[in-house]
N, C-alpha and C positions, 0 to 999 in steps of 0.2 A: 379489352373492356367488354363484359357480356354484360348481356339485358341492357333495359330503357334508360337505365337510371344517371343523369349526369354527375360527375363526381364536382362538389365543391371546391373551391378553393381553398387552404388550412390555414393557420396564421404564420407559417413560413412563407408562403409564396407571397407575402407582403413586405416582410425583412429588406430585401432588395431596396422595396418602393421607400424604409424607412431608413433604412441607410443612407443609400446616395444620397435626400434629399436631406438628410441632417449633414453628411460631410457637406454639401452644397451652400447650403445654409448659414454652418459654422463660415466655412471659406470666403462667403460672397460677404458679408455682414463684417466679419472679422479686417477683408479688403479696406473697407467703405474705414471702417475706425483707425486701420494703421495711414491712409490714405489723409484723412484729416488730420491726423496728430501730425503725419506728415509737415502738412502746408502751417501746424500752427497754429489752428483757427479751433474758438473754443470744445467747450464738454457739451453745451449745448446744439452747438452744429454736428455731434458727433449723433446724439438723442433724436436728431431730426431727421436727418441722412440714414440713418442707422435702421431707425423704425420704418420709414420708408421705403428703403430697399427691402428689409424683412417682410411687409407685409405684399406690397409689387412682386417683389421676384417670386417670394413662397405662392402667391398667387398664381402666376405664369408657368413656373414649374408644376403646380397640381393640374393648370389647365393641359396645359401639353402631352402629362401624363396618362391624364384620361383619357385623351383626344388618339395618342399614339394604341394604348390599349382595347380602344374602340372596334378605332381602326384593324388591329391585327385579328382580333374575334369577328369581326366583320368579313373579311377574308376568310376565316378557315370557316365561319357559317359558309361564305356562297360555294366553295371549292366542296364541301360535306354535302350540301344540296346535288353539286352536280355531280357528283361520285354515287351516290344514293338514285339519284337518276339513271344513271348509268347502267348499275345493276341490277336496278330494275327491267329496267328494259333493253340493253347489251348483255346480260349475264356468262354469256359464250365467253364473248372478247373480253367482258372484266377478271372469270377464271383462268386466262390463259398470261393476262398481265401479273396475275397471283402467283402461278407456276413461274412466270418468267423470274419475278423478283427473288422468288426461293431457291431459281437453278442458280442465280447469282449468287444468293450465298453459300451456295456449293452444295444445296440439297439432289440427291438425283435416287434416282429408283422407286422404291417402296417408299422411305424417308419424303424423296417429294409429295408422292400422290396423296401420305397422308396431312400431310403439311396443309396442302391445297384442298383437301375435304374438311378438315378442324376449320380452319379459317373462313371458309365460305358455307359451313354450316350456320352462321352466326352474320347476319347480316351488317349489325354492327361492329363488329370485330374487324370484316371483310371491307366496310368502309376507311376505319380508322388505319388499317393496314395500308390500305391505299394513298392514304393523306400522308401518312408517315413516310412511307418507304419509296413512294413516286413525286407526290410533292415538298417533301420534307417541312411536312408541317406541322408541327407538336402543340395541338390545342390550346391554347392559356385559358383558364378555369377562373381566373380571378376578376373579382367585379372593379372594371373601372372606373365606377363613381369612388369604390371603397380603395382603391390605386391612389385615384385624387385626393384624396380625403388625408390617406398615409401622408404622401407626400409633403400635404401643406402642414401637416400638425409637425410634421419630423422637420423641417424646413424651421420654420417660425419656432420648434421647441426650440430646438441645439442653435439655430443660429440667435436665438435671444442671447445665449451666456456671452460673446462678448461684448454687449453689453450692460451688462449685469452689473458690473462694476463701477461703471455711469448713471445709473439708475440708483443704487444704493449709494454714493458718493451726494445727493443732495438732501439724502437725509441723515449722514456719518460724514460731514466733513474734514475730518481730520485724515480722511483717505484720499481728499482729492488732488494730492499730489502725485499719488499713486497710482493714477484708473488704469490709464495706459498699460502698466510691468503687470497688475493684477488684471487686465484683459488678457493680458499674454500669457501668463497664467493660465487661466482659467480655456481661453479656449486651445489650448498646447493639449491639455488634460482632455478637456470633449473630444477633438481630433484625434486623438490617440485612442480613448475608448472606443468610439463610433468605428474608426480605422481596425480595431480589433474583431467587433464584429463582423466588420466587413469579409471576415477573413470564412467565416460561415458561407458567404455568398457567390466568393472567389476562390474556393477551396485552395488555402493556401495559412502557412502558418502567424496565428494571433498576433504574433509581435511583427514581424515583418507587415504586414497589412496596416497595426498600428504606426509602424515607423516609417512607411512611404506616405500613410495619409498627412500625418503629421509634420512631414517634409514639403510636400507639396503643397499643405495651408499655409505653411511657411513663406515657400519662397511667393505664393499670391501675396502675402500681408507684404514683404519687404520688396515687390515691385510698388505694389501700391503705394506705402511709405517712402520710396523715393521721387516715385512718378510726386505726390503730394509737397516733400521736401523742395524738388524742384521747381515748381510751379506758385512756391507760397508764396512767391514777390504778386502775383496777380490777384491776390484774394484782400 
């Protein structure tokens, strides 16, 4: 990276943050609904519970995510600082940790020396090399208030639809025998979309990514829903 200039963050490096937090979202919410129908207990403790956990947890998850990506910019600031220090005033011993890092990659001769003169022409280049290739620390650019932010709208979007069908059921009641197969439904469908994108994130292919997240929302709904089944003598 030459010159001052810090590179932004783009709107893929937020994908990640809208992802997970919508499969989370879909799964945690989806939990809470197969878990009530479980035990038996009405549409209205589904609406209650439901909303509840959606806005709590989506909460929790954007805190956490801000908090963790604070945190890791926070590090690579102080580790930048003191590598920048360093070279400032070590500049010996930091060109010789430069050469060393390029004999490892199998640089030697001419190829070395010019390696280590490109590199350490540029002081920021000469930092960032360092952060990289000694600390293994690959900067993260992205803002996280805007982490946070992702998280909760992706959280609280996807994990509203399974309940969408309980929401819409008290003003179409001729569906409300339904909510339930038409929750499953519906969040089968988000889980498997979401689960495809995902697959941008985990380089790995669409449908396969769709069909493990899809699986895995699964078997949370059908623990839930027994955990729920079993326990509805108490409720």
């Amino acid at each position: 990276m030459i010159g001052n200039k810090r590179p932004e963050a783009s709107i893929g490096s937020y994908l990640s943050d809208f992802v997970f937090g919508g499969i989370d979202g879909a799964i945690t919410t989806f939990a809470v609904v197969a878990g009530v129908t479980g035990a038996s207990l009405s549409p209205t403790i589904v609406l209650i519970l439901g909303f509840a956990n959606l806005f709590a947890d989506g909460f929790l998850m954007a805190v956490g995510n801000y908090l963790s990506t604070k945190s890791r910019k926070e590090f690579a600031e102080k580790v930048r600082k003191s590598e920048e220090h360093s070279v400032h005033h070590t500049p010996d011993e930091e060109r010789e940790e430069i050469r060393e890092i390029y004999s490892d990659k199998g640089f030697s001769g001419r190829q070395l020396r010019e390696a280590v003169d490109i590199i350490t022409a540029d002081k920021e280049v000469w930092v960032d090399t360092m952060m990289k290739d000694e600390f293994g620390i690959l900067e993260d650019h992205t803002s996280p208030l805007r982490s946070g932010a992702v998280t909760f709208v992706s959280f609280n979007t996807i994990g509203l639809i399974p309940l969408l069908a309980y929401v819409v059921s008290y003003f179409v009641p001729e569906i409300s025998g339904k909510t339930f197969e038409l929750s499953v439904v519906l969040t089968s469908v988000a889980l498997f979309i979401v689960g495809s994108v995902k697959a941008r994130v985990v380089d790995t292919k669409w449908y396969v990514a769709g069909t493990e997240t899809f699986l895995v929302g699964g078997a949370a709904a059908a623990i839930a829903y027994i955990v729920g089944y079993l326990l509805k003598g108490l409720a």
